[in-house]
C-alpha positions as CSV (number, residue, x, y, z in Angstrom):
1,X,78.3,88.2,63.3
2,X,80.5,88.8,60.3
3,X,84.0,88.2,60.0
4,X,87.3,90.4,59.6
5,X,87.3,89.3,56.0
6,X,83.9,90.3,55.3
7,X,84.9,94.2,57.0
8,X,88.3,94.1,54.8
9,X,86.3,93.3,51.2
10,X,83.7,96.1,52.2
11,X,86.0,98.5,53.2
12,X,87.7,97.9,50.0
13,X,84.7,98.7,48.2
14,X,84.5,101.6,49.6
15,X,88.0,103.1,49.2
16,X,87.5,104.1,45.3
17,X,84.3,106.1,46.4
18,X,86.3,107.9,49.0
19,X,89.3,108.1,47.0
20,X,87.1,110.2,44.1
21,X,84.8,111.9,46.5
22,X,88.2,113.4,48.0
23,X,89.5,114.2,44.3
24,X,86.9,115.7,43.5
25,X,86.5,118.0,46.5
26,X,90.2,118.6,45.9
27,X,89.0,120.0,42.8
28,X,86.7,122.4,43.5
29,X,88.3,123.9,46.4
30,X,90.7,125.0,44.0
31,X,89.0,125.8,41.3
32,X,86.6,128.0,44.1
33,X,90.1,129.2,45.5
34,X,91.3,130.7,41.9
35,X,88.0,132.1,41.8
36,X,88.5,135.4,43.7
37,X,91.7,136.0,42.4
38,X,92.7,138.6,39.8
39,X,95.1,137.9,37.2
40,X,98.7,139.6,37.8
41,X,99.0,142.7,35.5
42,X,100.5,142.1,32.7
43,X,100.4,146.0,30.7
44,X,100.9,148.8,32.5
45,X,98.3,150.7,34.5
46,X,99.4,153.9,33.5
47,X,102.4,154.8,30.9
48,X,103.5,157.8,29.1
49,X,106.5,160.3,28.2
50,X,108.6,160.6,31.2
51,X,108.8,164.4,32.4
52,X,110.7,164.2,35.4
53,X,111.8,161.2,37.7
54,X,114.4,160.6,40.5
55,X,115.7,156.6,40.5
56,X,117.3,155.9,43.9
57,X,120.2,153.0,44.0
58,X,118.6,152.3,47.5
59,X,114.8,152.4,49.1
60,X,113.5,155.7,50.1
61,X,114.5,156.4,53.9
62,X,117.2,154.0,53.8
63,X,120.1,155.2,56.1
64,X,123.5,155.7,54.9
65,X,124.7,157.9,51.5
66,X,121.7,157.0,48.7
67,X,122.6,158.0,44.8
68,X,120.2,158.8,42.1
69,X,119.5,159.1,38.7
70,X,117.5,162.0,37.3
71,X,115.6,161.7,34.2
72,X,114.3,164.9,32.7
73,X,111.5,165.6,29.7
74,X,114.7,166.2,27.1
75,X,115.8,162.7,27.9
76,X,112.8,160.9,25.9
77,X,112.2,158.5,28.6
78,X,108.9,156.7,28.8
79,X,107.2,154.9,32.0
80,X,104.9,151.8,32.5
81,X,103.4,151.4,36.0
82,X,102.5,148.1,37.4
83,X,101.3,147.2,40.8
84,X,105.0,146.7,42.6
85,X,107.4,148.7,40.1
86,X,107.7,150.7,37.3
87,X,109.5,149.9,33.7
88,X,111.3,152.8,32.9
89,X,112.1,152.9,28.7
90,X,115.2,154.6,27.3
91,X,114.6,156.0,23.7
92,X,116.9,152.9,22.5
93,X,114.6,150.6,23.8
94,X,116.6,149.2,26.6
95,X,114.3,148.8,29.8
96,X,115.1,149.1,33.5
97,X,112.6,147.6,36.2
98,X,112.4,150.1,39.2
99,X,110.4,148.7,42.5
100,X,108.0,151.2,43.8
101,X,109.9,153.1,47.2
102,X,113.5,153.3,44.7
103,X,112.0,156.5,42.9
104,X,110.3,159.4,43.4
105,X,108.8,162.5,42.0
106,X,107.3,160.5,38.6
107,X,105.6,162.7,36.8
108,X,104.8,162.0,33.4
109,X,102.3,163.0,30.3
């Protein structure tokens, strides 16, 4: 028969194996997690010389009055598209991010 201290000195024995058996499973699940995952883009997809674009001060199909912005060829506009917006570039250099569904009819060269 053994005795509650014997139980208590192998159970602590046994808590640094489990303690780095859990870290390390810990680590792998998230390194295997990261795994499938693509990196957020950070250049554009597409970019180029704006032609012609409407910029919305509200979502497309939002109700009330909606304002916009058109940008034509002559204004020397240039676009970067990324997966949730688009960076629109004035000629001066000053940028303006536009989230996809706040513009439409981007066409560009």
């Amino acid at each position: 028969m053994t005795n509650k201290n014997q139980l208590s000195n192998e159970s602590a024995k046994k808590l640094p194996r489990i303690a780095t058996a859990a870290l390390l499973l810990l680590f792998a699940g998230s390194f295997l997690a990261g795994c499938g995952k693509s990196e957020p883009t950070r250049s554009p997809i597409v970019s180029g010389k704006i032609i012609s674009l409407k910029i919305y001060d509200k979502p497309v199909g939002s109700t009330g009055e909606i304002s916009w912005n058109t940008i034509s060829e002559k204004d020397g506009y240039r676009v970067g598209v990324f997966d949730s917006f688009v960076v629109v570039t004035r000629p001066e250099g000053d940028k303006t991010v536009v989230p996809h569904g706040w513009y439409s009819g981007l066409h560009f060269e």
